[in-house]
C-alpha positions as CSV (number, residue, x, y, z in Angstrom):
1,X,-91.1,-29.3,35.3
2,X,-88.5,-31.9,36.6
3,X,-85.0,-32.5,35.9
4,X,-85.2,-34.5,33.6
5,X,-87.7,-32.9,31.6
6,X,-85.5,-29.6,31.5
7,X,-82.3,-31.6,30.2
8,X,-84.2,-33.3,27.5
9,X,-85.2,-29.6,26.5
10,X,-81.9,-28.2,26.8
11,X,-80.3,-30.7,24.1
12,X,-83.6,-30.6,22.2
13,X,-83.1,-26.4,22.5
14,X,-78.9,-27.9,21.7
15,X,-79.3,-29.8,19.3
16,X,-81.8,-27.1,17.3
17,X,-78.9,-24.7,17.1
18,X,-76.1,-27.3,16.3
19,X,-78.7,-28.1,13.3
20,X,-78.9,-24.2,12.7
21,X,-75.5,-23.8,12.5
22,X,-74.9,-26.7,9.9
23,X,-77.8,-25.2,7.7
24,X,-76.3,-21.7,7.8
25,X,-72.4,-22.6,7.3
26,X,-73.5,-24.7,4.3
27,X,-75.8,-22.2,2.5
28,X,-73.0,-19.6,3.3
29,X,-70.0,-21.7,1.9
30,X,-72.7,-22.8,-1.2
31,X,-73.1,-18.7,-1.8
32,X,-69.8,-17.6,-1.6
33,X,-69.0,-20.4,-4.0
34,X,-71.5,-19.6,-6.7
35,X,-70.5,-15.7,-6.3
36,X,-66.9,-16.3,-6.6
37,X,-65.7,-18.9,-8.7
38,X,-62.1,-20.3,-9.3
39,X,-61.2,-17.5,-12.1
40,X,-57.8,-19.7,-13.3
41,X,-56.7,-23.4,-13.5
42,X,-55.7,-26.2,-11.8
43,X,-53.0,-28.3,-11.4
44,X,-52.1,-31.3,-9.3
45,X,-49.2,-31.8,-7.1
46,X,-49.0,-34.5,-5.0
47,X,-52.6,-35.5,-5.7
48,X,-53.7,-32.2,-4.2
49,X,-55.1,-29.5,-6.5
50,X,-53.8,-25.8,-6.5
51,X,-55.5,-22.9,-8.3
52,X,-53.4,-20.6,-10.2
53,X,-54.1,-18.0,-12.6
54,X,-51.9,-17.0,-15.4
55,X,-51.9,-13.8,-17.9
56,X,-49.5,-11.8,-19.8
57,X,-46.0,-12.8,-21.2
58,X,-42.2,-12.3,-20.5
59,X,-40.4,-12.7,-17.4
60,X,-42.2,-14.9,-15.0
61,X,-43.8,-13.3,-12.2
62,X,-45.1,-15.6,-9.6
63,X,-47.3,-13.7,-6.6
64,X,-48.2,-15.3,-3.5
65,X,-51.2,-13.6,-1.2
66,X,-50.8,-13.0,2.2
67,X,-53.0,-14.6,5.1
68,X,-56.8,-15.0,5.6
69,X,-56.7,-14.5,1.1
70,X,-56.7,-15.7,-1.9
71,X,-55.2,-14.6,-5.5
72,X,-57.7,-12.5,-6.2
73,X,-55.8,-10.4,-4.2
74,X,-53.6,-9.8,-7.6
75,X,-56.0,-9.5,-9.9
76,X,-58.3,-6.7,-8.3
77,X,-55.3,-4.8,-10.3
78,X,-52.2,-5.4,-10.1
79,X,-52.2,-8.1,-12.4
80,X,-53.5,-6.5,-15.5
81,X,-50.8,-3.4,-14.7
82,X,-47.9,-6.1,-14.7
83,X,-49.0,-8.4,-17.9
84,X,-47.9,-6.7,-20.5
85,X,-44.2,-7.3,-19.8
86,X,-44.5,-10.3,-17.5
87,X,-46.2,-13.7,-17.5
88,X,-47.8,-13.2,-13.9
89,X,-48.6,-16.5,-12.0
90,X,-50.8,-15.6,-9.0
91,X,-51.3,-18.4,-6.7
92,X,-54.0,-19.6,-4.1
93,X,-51.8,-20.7,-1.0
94,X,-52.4,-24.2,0.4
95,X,-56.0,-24.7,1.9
96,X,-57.1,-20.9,0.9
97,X,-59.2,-19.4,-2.0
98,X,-59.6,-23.0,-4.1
99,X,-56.3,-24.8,-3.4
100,X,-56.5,-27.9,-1.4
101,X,-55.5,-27.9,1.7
102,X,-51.9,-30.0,2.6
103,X,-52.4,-33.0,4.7
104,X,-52.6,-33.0,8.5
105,X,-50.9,-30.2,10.2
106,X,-48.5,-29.5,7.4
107,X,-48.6,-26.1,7.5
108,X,-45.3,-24.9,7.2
109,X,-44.1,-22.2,4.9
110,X,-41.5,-24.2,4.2
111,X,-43.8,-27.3,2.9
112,X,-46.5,-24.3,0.8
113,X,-43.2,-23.0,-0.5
114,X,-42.0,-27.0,-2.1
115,X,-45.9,-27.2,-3.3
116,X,-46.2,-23.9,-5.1
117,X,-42.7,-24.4,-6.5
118,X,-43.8,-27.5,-7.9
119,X,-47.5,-26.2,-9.1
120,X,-46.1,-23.6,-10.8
121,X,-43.3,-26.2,-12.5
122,X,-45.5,-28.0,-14.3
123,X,-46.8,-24.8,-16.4
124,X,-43.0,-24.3,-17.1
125,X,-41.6,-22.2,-14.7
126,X,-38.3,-22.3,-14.3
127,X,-36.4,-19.2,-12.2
128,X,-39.0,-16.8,-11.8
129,X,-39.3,-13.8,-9.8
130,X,-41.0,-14.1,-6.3
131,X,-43.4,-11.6,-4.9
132,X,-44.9,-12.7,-1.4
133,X,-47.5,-9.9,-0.1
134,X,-47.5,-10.6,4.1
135,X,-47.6,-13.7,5.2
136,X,-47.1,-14.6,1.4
137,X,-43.5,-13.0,1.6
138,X,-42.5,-15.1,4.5
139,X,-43.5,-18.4,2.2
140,X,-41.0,-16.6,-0.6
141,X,-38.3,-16.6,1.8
142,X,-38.7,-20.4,2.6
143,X,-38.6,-20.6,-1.2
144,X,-35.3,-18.9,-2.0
145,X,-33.8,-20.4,1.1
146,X,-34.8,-23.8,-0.7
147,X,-34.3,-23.0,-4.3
148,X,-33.2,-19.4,-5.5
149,X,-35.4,-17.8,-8.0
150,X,-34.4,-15.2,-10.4
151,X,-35.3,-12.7,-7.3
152,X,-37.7,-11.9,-4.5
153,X,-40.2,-8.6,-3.9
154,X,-41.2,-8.8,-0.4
155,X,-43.9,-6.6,0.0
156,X,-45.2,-5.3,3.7
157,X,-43.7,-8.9,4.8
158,X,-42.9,-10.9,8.3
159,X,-39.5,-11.7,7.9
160,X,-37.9,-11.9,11.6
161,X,-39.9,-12.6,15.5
162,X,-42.2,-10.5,16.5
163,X,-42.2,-9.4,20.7
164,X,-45.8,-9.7,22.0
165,X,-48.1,-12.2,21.6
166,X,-50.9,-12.8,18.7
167,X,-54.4,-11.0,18.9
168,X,-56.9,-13.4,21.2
169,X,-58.6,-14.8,18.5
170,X,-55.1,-16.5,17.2
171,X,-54.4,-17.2,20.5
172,X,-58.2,-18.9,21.9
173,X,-57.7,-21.2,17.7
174,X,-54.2,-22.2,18.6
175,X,-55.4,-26.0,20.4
176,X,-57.6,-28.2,17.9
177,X,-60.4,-28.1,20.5
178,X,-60.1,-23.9,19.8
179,X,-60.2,-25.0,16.0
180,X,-62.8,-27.2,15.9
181,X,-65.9,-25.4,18.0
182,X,-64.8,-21.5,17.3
183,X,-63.8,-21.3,13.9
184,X,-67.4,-23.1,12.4
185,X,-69.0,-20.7,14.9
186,X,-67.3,-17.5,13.1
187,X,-68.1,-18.6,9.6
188,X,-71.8,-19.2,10.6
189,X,-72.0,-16.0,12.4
190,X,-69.7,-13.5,11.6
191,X,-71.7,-10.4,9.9
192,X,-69.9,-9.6,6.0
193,X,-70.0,-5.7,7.6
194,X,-67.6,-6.4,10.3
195,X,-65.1,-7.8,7.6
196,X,-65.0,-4.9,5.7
197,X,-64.6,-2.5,8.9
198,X,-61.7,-5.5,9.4
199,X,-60.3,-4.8,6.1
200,X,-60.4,-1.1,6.4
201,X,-58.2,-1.5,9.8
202,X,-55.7,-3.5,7.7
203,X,-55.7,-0.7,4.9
204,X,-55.6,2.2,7.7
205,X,-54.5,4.7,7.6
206,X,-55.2,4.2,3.9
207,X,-58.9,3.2,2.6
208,X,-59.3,0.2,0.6
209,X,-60.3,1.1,-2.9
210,X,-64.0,0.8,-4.3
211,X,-64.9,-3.0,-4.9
212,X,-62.1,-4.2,-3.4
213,X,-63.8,-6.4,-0.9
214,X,-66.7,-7.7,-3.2
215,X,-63.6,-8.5,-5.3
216,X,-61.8,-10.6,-3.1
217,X,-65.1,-12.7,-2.3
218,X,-65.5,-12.1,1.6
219,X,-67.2,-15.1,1.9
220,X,-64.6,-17.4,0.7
221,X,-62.5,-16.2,3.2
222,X,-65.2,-16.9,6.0
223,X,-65.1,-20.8,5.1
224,X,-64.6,-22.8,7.7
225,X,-61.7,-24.5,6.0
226,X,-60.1,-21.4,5.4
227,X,-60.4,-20.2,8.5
228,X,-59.5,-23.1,9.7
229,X,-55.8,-23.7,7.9
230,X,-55.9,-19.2,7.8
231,X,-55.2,-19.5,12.0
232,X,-53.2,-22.5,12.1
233,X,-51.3,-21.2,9.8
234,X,-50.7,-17.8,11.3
235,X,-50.3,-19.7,14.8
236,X,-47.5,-21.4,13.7
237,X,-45.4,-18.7,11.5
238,X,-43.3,-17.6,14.7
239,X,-41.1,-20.8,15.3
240,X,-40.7,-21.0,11.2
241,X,-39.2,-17.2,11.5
242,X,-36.9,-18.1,14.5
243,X,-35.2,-20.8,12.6
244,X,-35.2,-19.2,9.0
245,X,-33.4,-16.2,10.1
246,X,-30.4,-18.6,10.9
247,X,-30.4,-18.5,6.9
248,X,-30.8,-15.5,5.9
249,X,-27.4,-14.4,5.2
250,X,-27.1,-17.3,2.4
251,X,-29.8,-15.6,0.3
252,X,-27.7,-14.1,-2.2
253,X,-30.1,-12.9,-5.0
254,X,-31.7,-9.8,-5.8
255,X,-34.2,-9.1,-2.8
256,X,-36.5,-5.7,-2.9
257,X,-38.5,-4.8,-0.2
258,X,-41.9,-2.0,0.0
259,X,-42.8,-1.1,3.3
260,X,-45.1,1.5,4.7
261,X,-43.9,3.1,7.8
262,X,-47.6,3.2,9.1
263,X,-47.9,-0.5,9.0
264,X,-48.9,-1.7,12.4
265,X,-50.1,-4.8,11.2
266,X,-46.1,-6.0,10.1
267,X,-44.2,-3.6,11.2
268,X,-41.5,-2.0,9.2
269,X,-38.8,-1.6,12.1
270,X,-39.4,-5.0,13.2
271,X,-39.1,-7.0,10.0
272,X,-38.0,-5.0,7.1
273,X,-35.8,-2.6,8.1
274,X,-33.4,-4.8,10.5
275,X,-33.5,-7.9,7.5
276,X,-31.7,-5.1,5.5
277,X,-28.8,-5.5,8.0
278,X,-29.0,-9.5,7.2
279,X,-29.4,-10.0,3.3
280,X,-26.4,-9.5,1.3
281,X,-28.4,-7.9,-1.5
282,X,-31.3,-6.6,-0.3
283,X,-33.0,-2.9,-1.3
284,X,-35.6,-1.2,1.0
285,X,-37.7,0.9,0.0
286,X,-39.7,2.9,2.9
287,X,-43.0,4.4,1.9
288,X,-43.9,7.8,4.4
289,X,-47.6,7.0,5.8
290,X,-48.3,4.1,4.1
291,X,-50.0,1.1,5.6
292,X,-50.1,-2.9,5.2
293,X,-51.4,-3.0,1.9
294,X,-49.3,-0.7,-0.6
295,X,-49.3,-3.1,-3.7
296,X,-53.3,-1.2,-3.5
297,X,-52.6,1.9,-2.0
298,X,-49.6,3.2,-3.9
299,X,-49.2,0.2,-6.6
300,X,-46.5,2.5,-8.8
301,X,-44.0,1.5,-6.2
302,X,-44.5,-1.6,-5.9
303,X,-44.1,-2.1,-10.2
304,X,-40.9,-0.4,-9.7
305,X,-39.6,-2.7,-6.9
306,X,-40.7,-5.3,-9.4
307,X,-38.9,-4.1,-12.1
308,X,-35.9,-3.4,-10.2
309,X,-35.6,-7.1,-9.4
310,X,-36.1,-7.9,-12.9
311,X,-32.9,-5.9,-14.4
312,X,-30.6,-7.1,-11.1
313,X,-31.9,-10.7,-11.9
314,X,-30.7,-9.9,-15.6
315,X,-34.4,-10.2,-17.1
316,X,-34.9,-6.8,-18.7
């Protein structure tokens, strides 16, 4: 066989795989659309849609998801324990779950912050409460130090710069060219089974509960749009901290925190604990053993952090 008759096999054998790939992201993405449909409504901001969903009345309660999710992270549960005394706005974060993505590289807490403020605007609310889970709390941050609301809960939340560096997947998706030939790779190939082990290792050293992940629609989060926006996003986060936390002492509304002290995904004596010494009116509230994800795991006190914000914000 010459030369030239083994390259023109190796981009037939190239091109096969490339065509593979295409056929399996798209029956993947088709899938995890037809199993997990948008659940809530949309509204337009800016000529870009974002998916909300909205139940129960009284105070408003608007809930932002953390990274790599969508707000069916609120309504596995919490949502139907909160409803009866507030109206509970749970939000699909720019480019995740079925909120369009923002344009370019705009991936800023600070610019999913002015876009969710304005979503949630148009459904009338005004000076709600705040709850960011994660990476969601860090977007509530950016939107009190833009606009106040009624209060924040900050729940298991990056707040200040980490030491270290990000895990190598973060790190290998940080340049466009990282983006643009890993990230369809993973959503083609990456087996349902090793997100749930994933999931349990955010949980740990709790266990998620039963259903949880079919739920939350792991395929949705396997997009390649998602995971796309997911790690710029998280790739980013860092330099937003460094120059929010120049702020923080401005914040002057009611601001609970929930944080387990096993969390060693956002860990409580990085973040947390030393924000206390920053906010002028900030509650902790430490939860013994507890992991990343304690609005699951141990939802009682995260209500109560809720309704704590509520009567210092003068809603109940």
């Amino acid at each position: 066989m010459t030369l030239k008759t083994l390259a023109a096999s190796a981009a037939l054998i190239g091109l096969g795989l490339i065509a593979a790939t295409q056929w399996r992201l798209a029956a993947r993405e088709a899938a995890a659309v037809k199993s997990h449909p948008p659940t809530g409504q949309f509204v337009t901001v800016d000529g870009l849609q974002v998916h909300l969903q909205v139940a129960g009345s009284g105070p408003d309660l608007v809930m932002i998801h953390g990274a790599n999710g969508n707000l069916r992270e609120f309504t596995f549960a919490l949502m139907d324990h909160l409803s009866s005394r507030y109206r509970v706005i749970a939000v699909d974060r720019p480019g995740l779950g079925y909120s369009d993505a923002l344009p370019g590289d705009v991936a800023s807490v600070a610019g999913q912050a002015r876009h969710l403020r304005a979503a949630v605007a148009q459904i009338g609310v005004q000076s709600p409460i705040v709850l960011g889970q994660s990476y969601g709390g860090t977007v509530a941050l950016a939107w009190a130090l833009q606009s106040p609301p009624a209060a924040l809960v900050l729940v298991s939340s990056p707040s200040l710069p980490w030491p270290g560096v990000l895990d190598p997947w973060y790190r290998i998706t940080a340049t466009p060219l990282g983006r643009a030939t890993l990230v369809p790779l993973a959503s083609a190939l990456v087996a349902q089974s090793y997100v749930r082990r994933t999931i349990d290792l955010v949980f740990a050293p709790q266990t998620a509960p039963e259903g949880y992940a079919d739920h939350l629609g792991i395929g949705l989060t396997l997009r390649r749009e998602s995971m796309g926006v997911n790690v710029l996003q998280i790739n980013q986060l860092r330099p937003q901290i460094e120059v929010m936390e120049q702020d923080y002492q401005t914040l002057a509304l009611p601001v609970e925190l929930v944080h387990g002290d096993a969390d060693t995904i956002v860990p409580v004596h990085i973040h947390s604990a030393p924000l206390m010494k920053i906010l002028p009116n900030g509650a902790l509230t430490v939860l013994p053993g507890v992991g990343h994800m304690p609005h699951h795991t141990h939802p009682d006190a995260v209500i109560a952090a809720i309704d704590r914000a509520a009567t210092r914000a003068g809603l109940h």
